[in-house]
C-alpha positions in Angstrom: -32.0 -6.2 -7.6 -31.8 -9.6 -9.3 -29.7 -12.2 -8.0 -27.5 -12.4 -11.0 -26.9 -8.6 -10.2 -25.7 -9.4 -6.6 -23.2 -12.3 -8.2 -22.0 -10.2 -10.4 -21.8 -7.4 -8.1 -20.3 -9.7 -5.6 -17.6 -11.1 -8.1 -16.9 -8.2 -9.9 -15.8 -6.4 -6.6 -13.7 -9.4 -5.4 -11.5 -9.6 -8.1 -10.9 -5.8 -8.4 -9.9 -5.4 -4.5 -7.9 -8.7 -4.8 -5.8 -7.1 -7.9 -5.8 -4.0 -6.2 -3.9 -5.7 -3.0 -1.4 -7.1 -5.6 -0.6 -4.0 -7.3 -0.1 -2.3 -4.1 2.1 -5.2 -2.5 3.8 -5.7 -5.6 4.1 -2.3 -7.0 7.9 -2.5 -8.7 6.4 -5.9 -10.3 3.2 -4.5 -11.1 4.8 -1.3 -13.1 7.0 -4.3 -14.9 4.4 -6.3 -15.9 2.3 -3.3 -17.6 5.3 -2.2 -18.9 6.1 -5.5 -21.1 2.3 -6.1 -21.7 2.2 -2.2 -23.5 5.1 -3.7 -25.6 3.9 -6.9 -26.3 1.7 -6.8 -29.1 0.2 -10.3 -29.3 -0.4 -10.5 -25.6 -2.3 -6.7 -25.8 -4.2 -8.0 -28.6 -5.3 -11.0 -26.5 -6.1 -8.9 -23.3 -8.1 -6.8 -25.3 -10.5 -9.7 -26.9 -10.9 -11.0 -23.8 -12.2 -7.7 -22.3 -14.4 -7.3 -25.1 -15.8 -10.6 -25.0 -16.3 -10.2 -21.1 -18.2 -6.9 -21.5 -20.7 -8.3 -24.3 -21.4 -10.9 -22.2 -22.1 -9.1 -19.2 -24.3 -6.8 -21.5 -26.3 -9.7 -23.1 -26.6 -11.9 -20.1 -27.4 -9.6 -17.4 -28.5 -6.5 -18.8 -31.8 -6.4 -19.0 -34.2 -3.4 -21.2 -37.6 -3.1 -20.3 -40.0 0.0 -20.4 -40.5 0.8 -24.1 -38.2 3.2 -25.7 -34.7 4.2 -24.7 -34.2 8.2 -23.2 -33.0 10.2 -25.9 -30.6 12.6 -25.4 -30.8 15.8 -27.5 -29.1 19.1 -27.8 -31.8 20.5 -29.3 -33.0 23.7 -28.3 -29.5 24.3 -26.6 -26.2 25.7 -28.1 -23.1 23.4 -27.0 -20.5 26.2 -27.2 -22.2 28.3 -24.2 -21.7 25.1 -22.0 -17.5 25.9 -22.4 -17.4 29.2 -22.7 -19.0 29.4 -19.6 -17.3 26.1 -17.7 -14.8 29.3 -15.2 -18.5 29.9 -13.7 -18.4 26.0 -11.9 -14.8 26.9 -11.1 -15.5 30.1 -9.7 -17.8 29.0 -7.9 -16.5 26.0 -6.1 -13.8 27.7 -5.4 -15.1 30.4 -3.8 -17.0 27.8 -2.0 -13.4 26.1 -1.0 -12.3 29.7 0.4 -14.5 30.3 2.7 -14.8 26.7 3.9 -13.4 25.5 7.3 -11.7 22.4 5.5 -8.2 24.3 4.0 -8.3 26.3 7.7 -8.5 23.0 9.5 -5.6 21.5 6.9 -3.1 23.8 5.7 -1.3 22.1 3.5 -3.8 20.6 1.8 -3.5 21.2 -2.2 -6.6 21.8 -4.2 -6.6 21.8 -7.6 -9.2 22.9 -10.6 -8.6 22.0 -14.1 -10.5 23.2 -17.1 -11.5 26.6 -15.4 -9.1 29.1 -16.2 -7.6 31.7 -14.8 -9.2 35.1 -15.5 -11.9 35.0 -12.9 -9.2 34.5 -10.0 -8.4 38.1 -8.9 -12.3 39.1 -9.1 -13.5 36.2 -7.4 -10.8 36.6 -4.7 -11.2 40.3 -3.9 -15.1 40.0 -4.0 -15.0 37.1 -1.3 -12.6 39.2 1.0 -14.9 41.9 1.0 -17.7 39.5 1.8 -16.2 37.6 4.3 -15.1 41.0 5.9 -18.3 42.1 5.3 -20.4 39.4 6.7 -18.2 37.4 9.2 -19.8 39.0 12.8 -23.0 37.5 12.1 -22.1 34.1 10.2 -19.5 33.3 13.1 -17.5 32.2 11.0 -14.4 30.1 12.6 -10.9 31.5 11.9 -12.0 34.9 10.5 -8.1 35.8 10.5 -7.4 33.6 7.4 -9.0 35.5 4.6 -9.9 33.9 1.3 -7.7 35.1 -1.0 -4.9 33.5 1.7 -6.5 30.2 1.2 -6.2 31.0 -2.7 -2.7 31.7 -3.0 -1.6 29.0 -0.2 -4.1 26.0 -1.1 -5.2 26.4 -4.9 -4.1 25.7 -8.3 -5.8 26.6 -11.3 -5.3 25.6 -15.1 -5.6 27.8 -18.1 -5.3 27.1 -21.8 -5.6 30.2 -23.8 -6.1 33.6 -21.5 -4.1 36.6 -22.8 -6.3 38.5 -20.6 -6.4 36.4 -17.2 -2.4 36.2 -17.8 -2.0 39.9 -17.9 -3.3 39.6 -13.5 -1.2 36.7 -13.1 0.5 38.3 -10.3 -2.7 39.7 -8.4 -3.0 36.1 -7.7 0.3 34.0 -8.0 2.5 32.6 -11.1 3.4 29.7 -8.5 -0.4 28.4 -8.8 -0.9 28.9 -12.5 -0.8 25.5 -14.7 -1.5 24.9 -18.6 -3.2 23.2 -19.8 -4.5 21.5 -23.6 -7.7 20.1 -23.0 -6.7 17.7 -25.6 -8.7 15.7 -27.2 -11.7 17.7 -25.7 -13.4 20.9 -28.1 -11.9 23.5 -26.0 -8.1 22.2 -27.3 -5.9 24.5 -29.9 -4.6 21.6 -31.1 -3.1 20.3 -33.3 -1.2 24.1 -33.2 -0.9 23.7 -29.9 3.1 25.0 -29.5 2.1 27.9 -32.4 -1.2 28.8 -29.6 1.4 28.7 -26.6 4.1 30.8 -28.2 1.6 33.7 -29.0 0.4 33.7 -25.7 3.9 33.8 -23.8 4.9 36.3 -25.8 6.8 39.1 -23.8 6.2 37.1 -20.3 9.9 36.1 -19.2 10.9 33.1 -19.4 10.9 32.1 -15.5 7.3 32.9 -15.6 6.8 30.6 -18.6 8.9 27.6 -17.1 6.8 27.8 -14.4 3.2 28.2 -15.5 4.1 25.1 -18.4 6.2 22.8 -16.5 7.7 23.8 -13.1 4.8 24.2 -11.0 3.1 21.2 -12.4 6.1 19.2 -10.8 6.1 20.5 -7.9 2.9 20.5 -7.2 2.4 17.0 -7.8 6.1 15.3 -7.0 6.4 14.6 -10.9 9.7 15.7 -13.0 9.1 15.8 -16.1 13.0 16.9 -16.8 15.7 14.8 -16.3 17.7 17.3 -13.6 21.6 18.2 -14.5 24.0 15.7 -13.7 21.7 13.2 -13.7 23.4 10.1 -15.2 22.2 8.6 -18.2 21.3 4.6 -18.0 
């Protein structure tokens, strides 16, 4: 590692802990001063030159390219569509891995949470892993057999969907507390820009509780975060 690398290492990290101490000393002041610099146009503009002109010349005084061509990266030989079509297989099977694990057993309350990887694998995944851990548990030793996976599940996990007709119809094999949407937006996987047309279709005939809460209600509870101004709240 060069020396210019260590410097800029070295500086780099300085300045981002010092600004991170002020922002969390100063938090009402730092949420002010974000909040003017969004509106102020000139200032953003300025901000944003200076960024650029910081990156480039990190880029073109420090990096350095060496060892004949670049890596090229290719898709060819691969289809691109299988990679999202199949993205509920990582979900399923790090959480799986999270329902067996000692960590939610040893914390409770703890709140785990998997975007991006649907919903319809839940009540397999969950009824397979009981059996397993039923199955298996005399001769892994496993600590607090009591606690089954599925518990850990429905007490410790949320999961995200975006269009599942089909994972919505076993919505309560697993729980409609636990069940966010999602948009994906601006990723491939997105129905927008008919977004509200996509939701409506698939809420169709689910009553309206249900749909409060998979949209918007458990989202804010789960992570402190109204989104609706609450009756009776007075207006500014």
């Amino acid at each position: 590692m060069s020396p210019r690398t260590i410097y800029l290492g070295r500086l780099i990290g300085l300045y981002c802990v010092l600004i991170a101490l002020s922002m969390i000393s100063h938090k009402r002041a730092t949420v002010d001063t974000m909040t003017a610099l969004v509106h102020n146009m000139p200032v953003l503009f300025f901000a944003s030159v200076m960024a650029m002109v910081a990156g480039l010349a990190i880029v073109l005084a420090h990096n350095v390219w060496s060892g004949g061509a670049l890596p090229v990266v290719t898709l060819e030989g691969k289809i691109p569509m299988v990679e999202i079509a199949a993205a509920f297989t990582h979900a399923g099977r790090s959480a799986t891995n999270m329902m067996v694990s000692p960590i939610p057993r040893k914390f409770p309350r703890i709140k785990l949470v998997w975007s991006e990887g649907g919903i319809g694998w839940i009540t397999a995944a969950i009824e397979r892993a009981d059996r397993q851990w039923d199955r298996h548990q005399y001769w892994t030793h496993v600590p607090d057999a009591d606690i089954l996976p599925s518990t850990v599940a429905r007490r410790n996990m949320w999961f995200c969907m975006i269009e599942e007709p089909v994972g919505l119809k076993y919505r309560y094999d697993f729980t409609v507390d636990h069940i966010l949407c999602e948009t994906d937006y601006p990723h491939a996987d997105t129905p927008f820009p008919t977004t509200q047309a996509a939701f409506k279709t698939l809420f169709e005939g689910v009553p309206a509780g249900e749909v409060a809460k998979m949209t918007h209600a458990n989202a804010e509870e789960l992570f402190r975060f109204p989104m609706t101004v609450p009756e009776g709240t007075p207006a500014n």
